[in-house]
C-alpha positions as CSV (number, residue, x, y, z in Angstrom):
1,X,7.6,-38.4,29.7
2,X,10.7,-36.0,30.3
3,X,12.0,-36.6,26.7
4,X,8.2,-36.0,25.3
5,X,8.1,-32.9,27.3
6,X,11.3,-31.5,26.3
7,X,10.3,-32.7,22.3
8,X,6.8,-30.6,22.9
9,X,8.3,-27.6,23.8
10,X,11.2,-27.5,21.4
11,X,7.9,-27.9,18.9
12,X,6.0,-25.0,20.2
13,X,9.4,-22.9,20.3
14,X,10.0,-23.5,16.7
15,X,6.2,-22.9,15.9
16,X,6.3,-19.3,17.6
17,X,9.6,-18.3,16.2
18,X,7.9,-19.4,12.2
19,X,8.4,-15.9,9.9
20,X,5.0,-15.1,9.0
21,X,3.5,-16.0,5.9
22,X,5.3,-19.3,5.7
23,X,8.6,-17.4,4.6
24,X,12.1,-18.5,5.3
25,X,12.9,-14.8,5.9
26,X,10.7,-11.6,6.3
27,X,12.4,-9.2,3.8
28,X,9.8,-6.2,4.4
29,X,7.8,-4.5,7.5
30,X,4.9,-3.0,6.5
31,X,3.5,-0.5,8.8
32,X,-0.5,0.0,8.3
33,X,-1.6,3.7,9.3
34,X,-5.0,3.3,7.9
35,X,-6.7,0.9,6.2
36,X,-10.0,1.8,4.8
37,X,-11.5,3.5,2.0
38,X,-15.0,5.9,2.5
39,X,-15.4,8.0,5.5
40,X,-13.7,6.7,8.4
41,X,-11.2,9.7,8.7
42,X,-9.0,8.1,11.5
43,X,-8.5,5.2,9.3
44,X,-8.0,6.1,5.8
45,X,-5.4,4.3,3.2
46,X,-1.4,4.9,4.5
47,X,1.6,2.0,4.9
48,X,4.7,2.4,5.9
49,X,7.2,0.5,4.4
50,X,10.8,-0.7,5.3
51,X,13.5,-3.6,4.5
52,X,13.4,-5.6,7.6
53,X,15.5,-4.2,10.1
54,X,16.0,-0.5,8.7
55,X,14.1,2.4,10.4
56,X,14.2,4.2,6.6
57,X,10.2,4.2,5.8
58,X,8.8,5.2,2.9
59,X,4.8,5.8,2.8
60,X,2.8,4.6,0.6
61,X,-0.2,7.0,0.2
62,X,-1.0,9.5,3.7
63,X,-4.3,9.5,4.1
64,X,-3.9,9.0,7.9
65,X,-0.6,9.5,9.8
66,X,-1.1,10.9,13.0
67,X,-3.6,8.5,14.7
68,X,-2.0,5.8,12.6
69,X,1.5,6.3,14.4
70,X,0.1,6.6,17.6
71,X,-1.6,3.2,17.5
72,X,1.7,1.7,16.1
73,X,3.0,3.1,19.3
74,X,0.7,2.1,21.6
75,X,1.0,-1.8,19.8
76,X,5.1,-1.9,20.7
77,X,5.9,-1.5,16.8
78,X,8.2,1.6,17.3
79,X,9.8,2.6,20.9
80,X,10.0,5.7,20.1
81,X,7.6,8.5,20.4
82,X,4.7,9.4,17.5
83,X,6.6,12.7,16.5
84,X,9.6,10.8,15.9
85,X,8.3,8.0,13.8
86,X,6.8,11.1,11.9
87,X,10.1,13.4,11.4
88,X,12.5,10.5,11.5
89,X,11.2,7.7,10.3
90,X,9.1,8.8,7.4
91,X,11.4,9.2,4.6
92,X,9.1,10.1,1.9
93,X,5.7,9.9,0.3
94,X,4.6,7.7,-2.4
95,X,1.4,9.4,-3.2
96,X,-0.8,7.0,-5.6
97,X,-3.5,10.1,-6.9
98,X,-4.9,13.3,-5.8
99,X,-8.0,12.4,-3.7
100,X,-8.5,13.4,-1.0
101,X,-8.2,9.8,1.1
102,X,-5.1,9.2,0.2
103,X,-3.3,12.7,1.1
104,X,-5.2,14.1,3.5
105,X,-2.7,12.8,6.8
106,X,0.3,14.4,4.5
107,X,-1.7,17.8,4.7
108,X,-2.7,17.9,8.2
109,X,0.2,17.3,9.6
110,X,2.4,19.1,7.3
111,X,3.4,22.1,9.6
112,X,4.7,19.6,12.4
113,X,6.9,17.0,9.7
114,X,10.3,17.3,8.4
115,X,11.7,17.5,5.2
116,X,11.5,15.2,2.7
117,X,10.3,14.4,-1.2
118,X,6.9,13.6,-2.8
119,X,6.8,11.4,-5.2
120,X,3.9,11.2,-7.6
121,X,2.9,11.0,-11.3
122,X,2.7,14.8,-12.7
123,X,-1.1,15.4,-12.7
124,X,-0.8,14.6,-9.1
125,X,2.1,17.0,-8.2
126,X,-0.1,19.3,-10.2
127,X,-3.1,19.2,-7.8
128,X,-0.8,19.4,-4.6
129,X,0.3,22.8,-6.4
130,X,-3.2,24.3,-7.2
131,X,-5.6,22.6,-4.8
132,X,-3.9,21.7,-1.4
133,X,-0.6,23.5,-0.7
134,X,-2.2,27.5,-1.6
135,X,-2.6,29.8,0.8
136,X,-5.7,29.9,0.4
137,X,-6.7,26.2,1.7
138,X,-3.8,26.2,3.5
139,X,0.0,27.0,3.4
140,X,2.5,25.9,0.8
141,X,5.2,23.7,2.6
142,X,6.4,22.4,-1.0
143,X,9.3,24.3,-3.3
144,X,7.4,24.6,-6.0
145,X,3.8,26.3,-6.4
146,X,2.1,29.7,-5.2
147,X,4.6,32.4,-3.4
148,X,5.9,32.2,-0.4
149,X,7.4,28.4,-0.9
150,X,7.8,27.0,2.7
151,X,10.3,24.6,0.9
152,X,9.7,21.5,3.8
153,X,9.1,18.7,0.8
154,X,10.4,18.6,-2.5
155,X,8.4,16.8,-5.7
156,X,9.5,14.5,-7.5
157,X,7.9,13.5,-10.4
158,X,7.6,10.2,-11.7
159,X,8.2,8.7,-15.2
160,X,5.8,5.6,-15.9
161,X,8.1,2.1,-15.4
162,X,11.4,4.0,-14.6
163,X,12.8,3.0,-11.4
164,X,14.6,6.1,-9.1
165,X,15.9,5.4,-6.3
166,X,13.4,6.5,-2.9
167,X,16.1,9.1,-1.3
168,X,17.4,8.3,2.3
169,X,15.9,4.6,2.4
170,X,17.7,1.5,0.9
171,X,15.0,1.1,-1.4
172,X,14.2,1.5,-5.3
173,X,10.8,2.2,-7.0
174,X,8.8,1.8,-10.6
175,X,4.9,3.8,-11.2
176,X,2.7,2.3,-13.6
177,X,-0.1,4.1,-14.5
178,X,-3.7,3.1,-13.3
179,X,-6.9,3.7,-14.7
180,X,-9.8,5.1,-11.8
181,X,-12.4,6.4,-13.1
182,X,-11.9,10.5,-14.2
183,X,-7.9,9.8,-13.0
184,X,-4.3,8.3,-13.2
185,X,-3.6,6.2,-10.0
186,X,-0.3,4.3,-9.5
187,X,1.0,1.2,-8.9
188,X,4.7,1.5,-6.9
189,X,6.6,-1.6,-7.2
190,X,9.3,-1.3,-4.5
191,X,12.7,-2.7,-4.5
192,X,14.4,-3.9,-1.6
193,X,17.9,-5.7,-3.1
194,X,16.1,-8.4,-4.9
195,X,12.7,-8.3,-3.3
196,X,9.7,-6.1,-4.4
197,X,6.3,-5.7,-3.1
198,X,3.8,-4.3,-5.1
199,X,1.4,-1.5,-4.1
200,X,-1.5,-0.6,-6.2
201,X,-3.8,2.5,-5.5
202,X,-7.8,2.6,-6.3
203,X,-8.3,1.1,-9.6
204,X,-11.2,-0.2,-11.4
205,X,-10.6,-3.4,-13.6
206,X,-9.9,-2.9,-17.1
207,X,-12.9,-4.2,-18.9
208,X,-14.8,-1.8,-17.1
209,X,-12.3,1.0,-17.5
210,X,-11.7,0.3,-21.0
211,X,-8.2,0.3,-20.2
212,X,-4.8,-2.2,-21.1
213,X,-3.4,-0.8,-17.6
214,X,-3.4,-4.1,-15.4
215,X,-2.4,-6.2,-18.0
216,X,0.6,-4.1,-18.2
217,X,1.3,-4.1,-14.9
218,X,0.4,-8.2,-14.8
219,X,2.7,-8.7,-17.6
220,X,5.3,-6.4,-15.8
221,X,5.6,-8.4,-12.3
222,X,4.7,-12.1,-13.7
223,X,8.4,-12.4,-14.1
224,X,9.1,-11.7,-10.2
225,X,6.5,-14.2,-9.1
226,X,7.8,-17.1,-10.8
227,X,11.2,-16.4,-9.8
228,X,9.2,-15.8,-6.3
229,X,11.2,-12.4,-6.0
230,X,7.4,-10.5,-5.6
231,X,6.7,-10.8,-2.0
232,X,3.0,-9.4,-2.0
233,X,0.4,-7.6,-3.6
234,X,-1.1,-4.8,-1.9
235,X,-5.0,-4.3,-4.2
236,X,-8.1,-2.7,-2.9
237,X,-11.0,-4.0,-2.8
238,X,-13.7,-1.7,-2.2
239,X,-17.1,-2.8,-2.5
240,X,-18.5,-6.1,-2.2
241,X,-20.1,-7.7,-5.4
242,X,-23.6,-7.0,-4.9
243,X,-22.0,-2.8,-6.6
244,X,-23.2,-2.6,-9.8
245,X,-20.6,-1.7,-12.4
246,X,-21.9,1.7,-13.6
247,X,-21.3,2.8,-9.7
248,X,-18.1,1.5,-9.5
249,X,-16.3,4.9,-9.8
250,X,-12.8,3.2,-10.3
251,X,-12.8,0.4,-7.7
252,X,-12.9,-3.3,-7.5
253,X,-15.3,-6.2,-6.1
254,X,-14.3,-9.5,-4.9
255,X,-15.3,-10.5,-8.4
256,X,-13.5,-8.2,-10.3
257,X,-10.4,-8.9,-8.1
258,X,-10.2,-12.5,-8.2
259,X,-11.0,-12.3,-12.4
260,X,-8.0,-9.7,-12.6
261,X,-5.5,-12.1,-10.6
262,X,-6.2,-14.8,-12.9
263,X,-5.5,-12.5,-15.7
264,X,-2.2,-12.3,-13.7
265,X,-1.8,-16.1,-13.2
266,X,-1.9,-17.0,-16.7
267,X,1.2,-14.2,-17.6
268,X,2.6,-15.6,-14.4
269,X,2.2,-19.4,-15.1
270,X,-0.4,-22.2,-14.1
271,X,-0.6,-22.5,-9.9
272,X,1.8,-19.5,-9.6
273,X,-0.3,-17.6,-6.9
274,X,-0.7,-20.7,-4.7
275,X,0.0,-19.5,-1.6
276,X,1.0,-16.0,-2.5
277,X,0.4,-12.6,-0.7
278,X,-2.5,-10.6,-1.4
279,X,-3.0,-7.7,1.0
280,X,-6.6,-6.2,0.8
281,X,-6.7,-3.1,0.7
282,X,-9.1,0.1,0.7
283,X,-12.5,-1.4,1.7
284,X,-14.9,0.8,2.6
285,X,-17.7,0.6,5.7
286,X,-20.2,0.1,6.9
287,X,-19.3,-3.1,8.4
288,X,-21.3,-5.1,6.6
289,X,-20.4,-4.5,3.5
290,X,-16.6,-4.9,4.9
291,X,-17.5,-8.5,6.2
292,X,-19.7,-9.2,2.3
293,X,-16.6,-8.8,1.3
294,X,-14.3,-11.2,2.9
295,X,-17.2,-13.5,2.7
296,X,-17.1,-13.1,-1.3
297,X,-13.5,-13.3,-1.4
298,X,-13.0,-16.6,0.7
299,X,-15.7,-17.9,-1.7
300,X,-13.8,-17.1,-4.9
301,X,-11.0,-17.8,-3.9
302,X,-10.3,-21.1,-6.6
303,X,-6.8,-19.6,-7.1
304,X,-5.5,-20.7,-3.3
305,X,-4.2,-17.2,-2.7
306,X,-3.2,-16.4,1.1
307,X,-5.7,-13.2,1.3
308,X,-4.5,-10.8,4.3
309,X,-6.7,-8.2,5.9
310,X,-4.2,-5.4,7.5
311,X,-5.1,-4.4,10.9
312,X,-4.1,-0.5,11.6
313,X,-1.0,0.1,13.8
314,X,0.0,-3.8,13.7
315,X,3.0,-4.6,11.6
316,X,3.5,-7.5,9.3
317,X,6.2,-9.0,8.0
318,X,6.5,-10.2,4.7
């Protein structure tokens, strides 16, 4: 009875101590600051993202921060107060398109951050210049723009599939282009060493947005799944299937999500998403429809994927 006691517990140890996601090793943390899409204000699309064991974050999309951090806080994932995770931890901002809910933390709390770059396709940068940072909607904290320049963050403007190196973090990234609706989003695949995890902002599928843009990006990354180097996807999913496509304004369904990732699987290989990370991202309330939706998705789910619904302010490891 001793030796079956002592055989139990060394079980349960090993079984708490498992790296989530059935990984030998978590090479990522990703931070969720908001989650959701539509009108929720306190919880709108931001991630913070980090190799494992570095405090050097990048963002990916602000559209909260503030309330974001401070749940982080509260939930033990930083030690250190929200301001600091905001001047100090926050390297920089990977900002996927110009609306609003995906930008609207980085404005708000712009007088109180530090300096740092924001990174964007042009068009993007473009809007930050004539919509957001004027002194007439606000104040311009960037070095580029209307006079006075505040000069606090810096642009940087991305080139479609070049990688640059994300200043002050250990990390690399690569834009591709996405098609929503009236405007370019971006896919950011970060690099970590030899680990990437993939970040897409709102995008509709292509045969509704007459557009070769996911295939692209599919053909892009297929490589870094089968050599398992890809450690998630991060894809919205916005509304649930019963949205008809002419009201889609550059999003996804459950349906249109699961026939895109099999667009993916055959670039990637037969059974190559078996098991593999997709973070859902960007789904918008009321409840209901939120709930519709992981209904939909557990139901179409024939490729095996291991679907993950991010919870603001609690880490995961990847």
């Amino acid at each position: 009875m001793r030796f079956l006691n002592r055989t139990l517990l060394a079980g349960f140890f090993l079984w708490i101590s498992l790296p989530s996601f059935g990984q030998q090793t978590s090479v990522f943390r990703l931070v969720p600051l908001g989650v959701k899409g539509g009108i929720d204000e306190s919880n709108l699309s931001a991630y913070m993202l980090a190799p494992e064991g570095s405090n050097n974050y990048v963002c990916l999309d602000a559209g909260t921060l503030h309330y974001g951090i401070e749940k982080a806080v509260a939930n033990k994932v930083f030690n250190v107060p929200a301001e600091q995770v905001l001047k100090k931890y926050i390297k920089g901002y990977l900002i996927s398109h110009s609306h609003f809910d995906h930008l609207a933390g980085l404005i708000i709390n712009s007088p109180d951050d530090s300096a740092k770059n924001i990174y964007a396709f042009a068009d993007c940068i473009e809007t930050f210049k004539t919509h957001y940072f004027t002194w007439k909607s606000w104040a311009n904290f960037a070095d580029e723009g209307e006079a006075p320049q505040l000069k606090k963050y810096h642009y940087v403007t991305l080139v479609p599939e070049k990688e640059i190196k994300i200043e002050h973090t250990e990390m690399m990234v690569k834009a591709f282009p996405l098609s929503h609706s009236n405007l370019t989003s971006t896919a950011f695949l970060v690099k970590s060493e030899n680990n990437y995890l993939l970040y897409l902002g709102d995008t509709g599928p292509d045969e509704v947005e007459k557009s070769h843009n996911l295939d692209t990006l599919w053909q892009a990354i297929a490589p870094l799944i089968r050599a398992k180097k890809l450690k998630a996807i991060m894809i919205e999913v916005s509304f649930p299937d019963e949205q008809p496509d002419k009201s889609l304004f550059g999003h996804l369904t459950p349906h249109w999500l699961m026939k895109e990732l099999h667009q993916l699987e055959k670039a990637s290989g037969p059974g190559s998403l078996a098991g593999f990370n997709v973070i859902i991202t960007h789904v918008k309330p009321p409840q209901s429809s939120i709930e519709r939706i992981k209904k939909q998705l557990t139901a179409e789910n024939d490729l095996h994927l291991h679907l993950i619904y991010p919870q603001q302010g609690i880490k995961l490891d990847l």
